[in-house]
Every structure is written in structure tokens, then in C-alpha cells.
C-alpha positions as CSV (number, residue, x, y, z in Angstrom):
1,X,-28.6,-21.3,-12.0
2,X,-30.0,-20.4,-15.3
3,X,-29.8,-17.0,-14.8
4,X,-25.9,-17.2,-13.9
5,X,-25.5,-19.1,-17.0
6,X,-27.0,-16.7,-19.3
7,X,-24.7,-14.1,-18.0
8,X,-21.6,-16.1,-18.2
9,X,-22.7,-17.1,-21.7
10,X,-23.6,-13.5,-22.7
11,X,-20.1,-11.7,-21.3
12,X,-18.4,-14.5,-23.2
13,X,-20.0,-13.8,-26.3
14,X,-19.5,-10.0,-25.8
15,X,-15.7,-11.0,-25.3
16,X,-15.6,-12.4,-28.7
17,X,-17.2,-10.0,-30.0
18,X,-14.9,-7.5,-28.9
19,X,-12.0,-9.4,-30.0
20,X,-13.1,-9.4,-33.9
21,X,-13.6,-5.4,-33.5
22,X,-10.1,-4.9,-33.1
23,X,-8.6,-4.4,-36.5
24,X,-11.3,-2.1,-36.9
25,X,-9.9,0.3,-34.5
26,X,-6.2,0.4,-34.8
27,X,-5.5,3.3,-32.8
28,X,-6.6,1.8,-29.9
29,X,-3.4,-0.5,-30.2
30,X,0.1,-0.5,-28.6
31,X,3.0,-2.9,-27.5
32,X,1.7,-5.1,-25.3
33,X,4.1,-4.1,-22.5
34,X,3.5,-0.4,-22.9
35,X,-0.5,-0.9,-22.5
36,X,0.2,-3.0,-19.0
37,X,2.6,-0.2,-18.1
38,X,-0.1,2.3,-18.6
39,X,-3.1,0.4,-17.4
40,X,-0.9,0.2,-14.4
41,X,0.3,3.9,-13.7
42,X,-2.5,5.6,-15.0
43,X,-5.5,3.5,-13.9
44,X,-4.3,1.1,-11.1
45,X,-4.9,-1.7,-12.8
46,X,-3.1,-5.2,-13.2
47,X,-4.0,-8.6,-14.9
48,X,-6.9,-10.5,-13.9
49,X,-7.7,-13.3,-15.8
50,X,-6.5,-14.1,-19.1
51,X,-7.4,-16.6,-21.8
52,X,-7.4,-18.1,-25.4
53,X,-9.3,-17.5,-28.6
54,X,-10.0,-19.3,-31.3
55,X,-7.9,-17.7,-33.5
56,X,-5.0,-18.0,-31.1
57,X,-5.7,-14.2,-29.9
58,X,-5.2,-13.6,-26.0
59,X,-8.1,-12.0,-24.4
60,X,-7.1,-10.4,-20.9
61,X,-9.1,-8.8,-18.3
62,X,-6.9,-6.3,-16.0
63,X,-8.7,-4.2,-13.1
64,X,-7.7,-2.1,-10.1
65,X,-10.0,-3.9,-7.0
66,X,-9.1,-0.3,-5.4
67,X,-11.3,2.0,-8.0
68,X,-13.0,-1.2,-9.9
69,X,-12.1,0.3,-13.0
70,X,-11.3,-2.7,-15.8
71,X,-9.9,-2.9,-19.2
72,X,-10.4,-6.1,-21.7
73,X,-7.4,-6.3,-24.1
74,X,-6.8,-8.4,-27.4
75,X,-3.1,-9.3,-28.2
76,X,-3.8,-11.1,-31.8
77,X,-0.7,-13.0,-32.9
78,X,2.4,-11.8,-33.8
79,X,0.4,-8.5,-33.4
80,X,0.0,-5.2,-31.1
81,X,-2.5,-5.5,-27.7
82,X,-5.9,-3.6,-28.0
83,X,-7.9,-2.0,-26.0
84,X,-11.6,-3.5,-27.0
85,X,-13.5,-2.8,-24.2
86,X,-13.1,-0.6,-20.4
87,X,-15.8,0.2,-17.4
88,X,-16.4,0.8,-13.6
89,X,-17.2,-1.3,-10.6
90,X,-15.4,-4.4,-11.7
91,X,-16.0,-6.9,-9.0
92,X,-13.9,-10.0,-8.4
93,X,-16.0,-13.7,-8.3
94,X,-14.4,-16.6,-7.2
95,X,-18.0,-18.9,-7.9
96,X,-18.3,-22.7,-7.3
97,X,-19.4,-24.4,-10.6
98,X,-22.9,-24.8,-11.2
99,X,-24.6,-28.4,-10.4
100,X,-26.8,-29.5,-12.9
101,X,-27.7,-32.9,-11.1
102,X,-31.4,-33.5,-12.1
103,X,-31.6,-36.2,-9.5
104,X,-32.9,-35.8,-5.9
């Protein structure tokens, strides 16, 4: 269970840390309907999960279960959507909640 943890833990954390890269790279930003539009045509891909920051920015996943290609974009408010982070063999998890009952 540990293990599963530390990975959950560490691909949040790289989340956010993509997320605070974005206004460094501006040109990897567009109107958030033309970057679904394209993740869509081009790569197969549609929205996976999707979720809140701190700072109110959306974070979603999209991926294509056909070529497990994924995308992770950042919409920050009132702003454009950026790409942060994209990869291969995304793989869908649908994982029961871990049990940390000490008792036996």
C-alpha cells in the first residue's frame, strides 16, 4: 500500500508542479476549446479526469485508450489552457481506496 501511495503522492506533486510552469511557456497556450479540438482530431484524445488547484487553475488529463497517448492541461483563470505535460501508454485505473486499518 505504501508503494501505491508514494506514486499517487508523487504524480500529484508533479501535477502541481506542472501547473506553476505554465506562464513560463506561453506558447504552449491556446483557447481552451481549440486545444480539446485538437487533442481530439490530431491525437485521439478526450477528457479524462479533471480537477482543481489551489489557485482556482483546472488541471485536466485527456488520453486516447486506443494509442494511450495523454496530455495534462492547465486552464488558469480567466486565462488560456496549456499544455504542461504529454506521454505514451496511458493506462486507465479505476483502484479501491487504500485500507489503512491497523487492527486485525
Amino acid at each position: 500500500m505504501k508503494p501505491a501511495f508514494f506514486l499517487m503522492t508523487f504524480g500529484f506533486g508533479a501535477m502541481m508542479l506542472a501547473a506553476q510552469q505554465v506562464q513560463a511557456q506561453p506558447d504552449n497556450c491556446a483557447d481552451h476549446a481549440q486545444v480539446v479540438e485538437r487533442l481530439a482530431q490530431s491525437y485521439g484524445e478526450s477528457r479524462q479526469s479533471i480537477g482543481l488547484g489551489s489557485d482556482n487553475s483546472v488541471v485536466e488529463v485527456f488520453a486516447s485508450p486506443g494509442t494511450g497517448s495523454w496530455t495534462i492541461t492547465v486552464t488558469r483563470p480567466g486565462g488560456p489552457t496549456c499544455l504542461v505535460a504529454a506521454g505514451q501508454a496511458y493506462q486507465y485505473l479505476n483502484e479501491p481506496l487504500a485500507q489503512f486499518d491497523t487492527q486485525s
